[in-house]
C-alpha positions in Angstrom: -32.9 149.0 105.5 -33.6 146.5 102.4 -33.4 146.7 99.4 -36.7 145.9 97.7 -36.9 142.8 95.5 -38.1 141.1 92.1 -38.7 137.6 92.3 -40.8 135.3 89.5 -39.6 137.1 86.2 -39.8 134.2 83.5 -38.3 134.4 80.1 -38.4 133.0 76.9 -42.3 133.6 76.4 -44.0 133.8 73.0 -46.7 135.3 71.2 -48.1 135.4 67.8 -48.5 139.5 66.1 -50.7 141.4 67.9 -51.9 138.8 70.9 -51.8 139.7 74.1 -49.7 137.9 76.8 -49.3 139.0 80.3 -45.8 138.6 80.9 -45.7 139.1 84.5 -47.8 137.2 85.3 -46.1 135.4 87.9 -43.7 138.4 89.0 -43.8 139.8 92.8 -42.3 142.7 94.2 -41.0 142.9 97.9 -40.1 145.8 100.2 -39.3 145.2 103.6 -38.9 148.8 104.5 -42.7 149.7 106.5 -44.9 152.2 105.1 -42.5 152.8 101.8 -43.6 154.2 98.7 -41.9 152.0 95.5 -41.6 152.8 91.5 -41.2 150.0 89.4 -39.8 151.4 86.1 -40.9 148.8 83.3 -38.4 149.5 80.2 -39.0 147.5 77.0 -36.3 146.9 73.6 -37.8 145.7 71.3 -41.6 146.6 69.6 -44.7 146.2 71.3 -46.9 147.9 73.8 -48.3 147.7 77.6 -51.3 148.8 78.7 -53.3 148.0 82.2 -54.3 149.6 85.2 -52.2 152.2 86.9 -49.7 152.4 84.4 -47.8 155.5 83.7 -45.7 156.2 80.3 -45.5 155.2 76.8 -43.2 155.0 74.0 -41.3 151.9 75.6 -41.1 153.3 79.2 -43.3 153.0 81.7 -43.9 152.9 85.8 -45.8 151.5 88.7 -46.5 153.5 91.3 -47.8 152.4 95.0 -47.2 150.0 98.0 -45.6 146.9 97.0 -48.6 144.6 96.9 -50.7 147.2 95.1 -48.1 147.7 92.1 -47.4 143.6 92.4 -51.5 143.2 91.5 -51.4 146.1 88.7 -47.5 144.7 87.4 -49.7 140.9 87.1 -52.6 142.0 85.1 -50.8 144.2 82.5 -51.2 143.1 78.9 -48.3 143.4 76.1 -48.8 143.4 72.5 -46.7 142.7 69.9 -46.7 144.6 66.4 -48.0 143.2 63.6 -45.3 141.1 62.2 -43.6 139.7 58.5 -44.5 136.1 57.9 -41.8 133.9 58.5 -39.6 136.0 60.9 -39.5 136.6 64.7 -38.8 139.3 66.8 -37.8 140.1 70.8 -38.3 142.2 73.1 -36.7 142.2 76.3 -38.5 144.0 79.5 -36.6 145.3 82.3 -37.6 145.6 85.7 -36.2 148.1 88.6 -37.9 149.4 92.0 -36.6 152.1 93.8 -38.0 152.2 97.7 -39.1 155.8 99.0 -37.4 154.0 102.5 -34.3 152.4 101.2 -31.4 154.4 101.2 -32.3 157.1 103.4 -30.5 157.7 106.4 -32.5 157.7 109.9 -30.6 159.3 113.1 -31.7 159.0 116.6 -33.9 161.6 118.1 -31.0 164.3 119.4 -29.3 163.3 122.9 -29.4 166.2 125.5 -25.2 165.7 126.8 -25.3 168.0 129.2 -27.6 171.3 130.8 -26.0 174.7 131.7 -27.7 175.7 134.4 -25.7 179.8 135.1 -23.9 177.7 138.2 -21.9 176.0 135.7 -21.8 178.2 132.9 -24.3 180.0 130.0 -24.9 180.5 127.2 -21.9 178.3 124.7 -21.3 179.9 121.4 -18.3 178.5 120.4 -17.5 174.9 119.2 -17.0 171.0 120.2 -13.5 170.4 120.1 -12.8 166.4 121.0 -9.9 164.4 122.3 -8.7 161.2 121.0 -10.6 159.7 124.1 -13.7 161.1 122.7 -14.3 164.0 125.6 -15.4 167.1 124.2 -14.5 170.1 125.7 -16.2 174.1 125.0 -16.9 177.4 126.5 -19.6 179.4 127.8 -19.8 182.9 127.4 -21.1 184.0 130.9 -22.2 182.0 134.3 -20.1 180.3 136.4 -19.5 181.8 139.9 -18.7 185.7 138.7 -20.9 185.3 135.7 -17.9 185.9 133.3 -18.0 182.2 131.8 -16.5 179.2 131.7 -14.3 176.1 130.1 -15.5 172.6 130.4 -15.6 169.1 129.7 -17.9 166.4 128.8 -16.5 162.9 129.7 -17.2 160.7 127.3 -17.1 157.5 129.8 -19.6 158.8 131.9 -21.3 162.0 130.1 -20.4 163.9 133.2 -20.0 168.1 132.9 -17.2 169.5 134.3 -16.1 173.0 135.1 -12.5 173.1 134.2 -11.9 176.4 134.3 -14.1 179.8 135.7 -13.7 183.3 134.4 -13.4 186.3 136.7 -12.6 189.1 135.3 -9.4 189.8 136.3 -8.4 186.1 134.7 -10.6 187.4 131.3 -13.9 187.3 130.8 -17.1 186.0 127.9 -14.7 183.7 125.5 -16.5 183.6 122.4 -14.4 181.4 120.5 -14.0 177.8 120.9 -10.6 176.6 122.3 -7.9 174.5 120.9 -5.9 171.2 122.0 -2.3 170.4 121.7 -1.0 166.8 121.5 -0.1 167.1 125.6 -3.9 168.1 125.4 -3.2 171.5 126.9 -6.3 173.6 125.8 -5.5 177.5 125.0 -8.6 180.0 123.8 -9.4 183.8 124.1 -12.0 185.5 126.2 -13.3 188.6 124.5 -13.1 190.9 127.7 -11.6 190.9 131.0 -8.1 191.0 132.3 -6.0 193.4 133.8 -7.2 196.1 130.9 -10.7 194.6 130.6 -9.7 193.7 126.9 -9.5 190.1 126.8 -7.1 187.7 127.6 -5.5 184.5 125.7 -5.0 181.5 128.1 -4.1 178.0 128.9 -5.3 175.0 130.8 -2.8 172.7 131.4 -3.8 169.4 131.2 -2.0 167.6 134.0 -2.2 170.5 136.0 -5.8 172.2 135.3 -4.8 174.9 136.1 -5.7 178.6 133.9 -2.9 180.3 133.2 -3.2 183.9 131.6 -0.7 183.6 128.3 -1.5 187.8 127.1 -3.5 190.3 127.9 -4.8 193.1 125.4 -4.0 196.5 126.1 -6.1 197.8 123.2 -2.5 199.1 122.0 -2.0 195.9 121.1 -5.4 194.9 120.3 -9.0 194.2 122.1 -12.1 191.8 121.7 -10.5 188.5 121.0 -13.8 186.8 119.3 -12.2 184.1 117.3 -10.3 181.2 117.8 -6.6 180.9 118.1 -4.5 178.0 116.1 -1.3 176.8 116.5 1.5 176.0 114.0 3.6 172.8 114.2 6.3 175.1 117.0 3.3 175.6 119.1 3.4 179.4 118.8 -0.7 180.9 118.5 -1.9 182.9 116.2 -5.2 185.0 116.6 -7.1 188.1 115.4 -8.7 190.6 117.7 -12.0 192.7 116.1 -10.7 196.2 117.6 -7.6 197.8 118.9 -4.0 198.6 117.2 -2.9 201.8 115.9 -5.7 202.2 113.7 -8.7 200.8 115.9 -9.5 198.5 113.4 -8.3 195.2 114.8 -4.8 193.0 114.7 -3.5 189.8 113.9 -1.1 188.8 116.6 1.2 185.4 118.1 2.1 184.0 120.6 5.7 182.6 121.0 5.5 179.4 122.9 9.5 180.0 123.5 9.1 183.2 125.2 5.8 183.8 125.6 6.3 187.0 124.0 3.1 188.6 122.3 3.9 190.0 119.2 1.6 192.1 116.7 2.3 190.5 113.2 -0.2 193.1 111.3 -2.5 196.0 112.0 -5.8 196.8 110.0 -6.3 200.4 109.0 -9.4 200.2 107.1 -7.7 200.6 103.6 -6.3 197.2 104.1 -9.2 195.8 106.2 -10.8 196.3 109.3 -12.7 194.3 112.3 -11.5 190.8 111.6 -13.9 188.3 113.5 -13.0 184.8 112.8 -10.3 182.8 113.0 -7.2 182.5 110.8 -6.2 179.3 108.7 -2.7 178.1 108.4 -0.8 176.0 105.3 1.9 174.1 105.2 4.4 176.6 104.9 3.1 178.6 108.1 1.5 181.3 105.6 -1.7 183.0 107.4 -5.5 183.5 105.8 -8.3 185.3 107.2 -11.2 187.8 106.6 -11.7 191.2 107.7 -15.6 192.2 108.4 -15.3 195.3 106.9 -12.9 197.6 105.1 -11.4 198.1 102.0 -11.6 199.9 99.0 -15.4 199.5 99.5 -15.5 198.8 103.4 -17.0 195.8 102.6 -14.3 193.4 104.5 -11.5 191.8 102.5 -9.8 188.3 102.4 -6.1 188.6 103.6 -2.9 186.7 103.8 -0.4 187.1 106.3 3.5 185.7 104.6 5.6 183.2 106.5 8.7 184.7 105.1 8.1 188.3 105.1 5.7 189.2 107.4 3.6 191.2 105.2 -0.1 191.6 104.7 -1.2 191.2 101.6 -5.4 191.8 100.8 -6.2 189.0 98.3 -9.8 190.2 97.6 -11.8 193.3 98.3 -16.0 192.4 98.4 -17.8 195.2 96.9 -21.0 194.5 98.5 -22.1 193.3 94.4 -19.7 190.3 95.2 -20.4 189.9 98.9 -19.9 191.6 102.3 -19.0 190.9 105.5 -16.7 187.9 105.7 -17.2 186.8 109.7 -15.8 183.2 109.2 -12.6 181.5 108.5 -11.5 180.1 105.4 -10.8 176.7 104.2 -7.9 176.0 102.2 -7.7 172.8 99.7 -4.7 170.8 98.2 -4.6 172.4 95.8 -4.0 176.0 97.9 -7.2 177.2 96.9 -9.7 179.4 99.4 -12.8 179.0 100.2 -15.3 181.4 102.7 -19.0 182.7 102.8 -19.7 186.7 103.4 -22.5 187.7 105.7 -24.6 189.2 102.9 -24.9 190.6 99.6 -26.1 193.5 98.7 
């Protein structure tokens, strides 16, 4: 897109007091952009006055309004008149000129590209996100199809837009992931299925890159937690951290890791209701390896809460409590600035 143009302004013109001149008389303006709308904004210092067809304004400000050719005819037939002036003396006045193009500056995208079709062969139904490589391949899950119906993990090859299976859910290997899944730099992908599993719980797993193979890292006993929906991160070790919605002690949903070392799966905090409850999206990390997240509900209202999880202590702390006044039901994660402050959206509001 263009920028529109004024071409032909000439200065140094005269009058005597209160004659009309038509100073633009010889002034044309351009737009290249098809179909646009333009404003000419005509600004004068200095005493006088316009007047002519089509103009809008007073006071020293005024505008054009109209296709380019239309406000180029009006702009060439407008009159100015000077004020009556002393004998003897001069004044000026200076006009300014500026268009502004309904077209110019707008961004235009491409119709939407379908990438790829699920068909229930090769998956349904993809809630979570696009992740991408540094290759530009994206990579998802679907919540159910694939041959038991239980979902799937794929790719979409960037080279030749091709949908691949990478991975199909049984059951027994986890089932419906509703999170997205997560890379590390050997571009190993690791993600949750909500269900499924040897306790029907939900699973965490792996895909190994230069294997593809799905390996089963946990699985939830609801003891330990149940219904995996978010996403799992990873801190610089590579150990994961996730929430599940339901499960623990309490029933009211866990935060847990897994130790890439040992492979261990360890519950780092248990929701009670009092201190939150039902957490459904995935945890943020900072520098120091400190955990955020949100809790759907609970709290001294049971409206969910906002909660950190210490590096160095291990203890949950609830940062905020939404009153339903303020907000309720926190399902996303939170992003965390420089400066260490939070930001998150709630559900509703009472």
């Amino acid at each position: 897109m263009a920028a529109p143009t004024i071409t032909g302004a000439v200065s140094g013109q005269t009058t005597t007091s209160e004659t009309p001149i038509d100073p633009f008389s010889g002034v044309a303006i351009g737009d290249a952009n098809a179909g646009a709308t333009d404003m000419l904004s005509i600004t004068l210092s200095g005493p006088g006055s316009l007047s002519g067809t089509g103009l809008s304004g007073s006071d020293g400000s005024y505008t054009l309004t109209g296709t380019t050719a239309a406000i180029t005819s009006e702009l060439r037939a407008l009159s100015f008149t000077s004020v009556n002036g002393v004998p003897n003396t001069s004044v000026t006045t200076t006009f300014t000129l500026s268009d502004t193009s309904s077209a110019y500056g707008v961004a235009t995208y491409d119709p939407p590209l379908t990438l790829a079709s699920f068909s229930g062969a090769n998956g349904a139904n993809p809630t979570g996100d696009l992740i991408s490589d540094a290759a530009g391949d994206l990579f998802g899950t679907t919540f159910s199809g694939g041959a038991d119906e239980d979902g799937t993990v794929f790719e979409i090859v960037k080279s030749t837009d091709a949908l691949i299976t990478l991975a199909t859910f049984t059951g027994a290997n986890g089932a419906n992931p509703l999170g997205s899944v997560t890379s590390d730099a050997a571009g190993d992908l690791f993600g949750t299925t909500a269900s499924g599993g040897a306790d029907g719980d939900g699973t965490v797993f792996e895909i190994v890159k230069s294997t593809g193979e799905l390996t089963t890292l946990a699985t939830f006993t609801s003891a330990n937690g149940r219904l995996p929906f978010g996403t799992v991160i990873s801190d610089a070790a590579g150990d994961l951290f996730g929430t599940t919605e339901v499960g623990g002690g309490a029933n009211e949903g866990t935060v847990f890791e897994i130790v890439k070392s040992t492979g261990a799966l360890i519950t780092l905090a248990t929701f009670t209701g009092a201190n939150g409850a039902n957490p459904a999206g995935s945890l943020t990390i900072d520098a120091e390896g400190n955990l955020f997240g949100t809790t759907e509900e609970g709290g001294a209202d049971d409206d969910g809460t906002v909660f950190e999880i210490a590096k160095s202590t291990g203890l949950l702390t609830t940062l905020a409590t939404f009153t339903g006044a303020n907000g309720e039901d926190p399902e996303r994660s939170l992003t965390i600035d420089a400066a260490g402050d939070m930001f998150g959206t709630t559900w509703r509001r009472q």
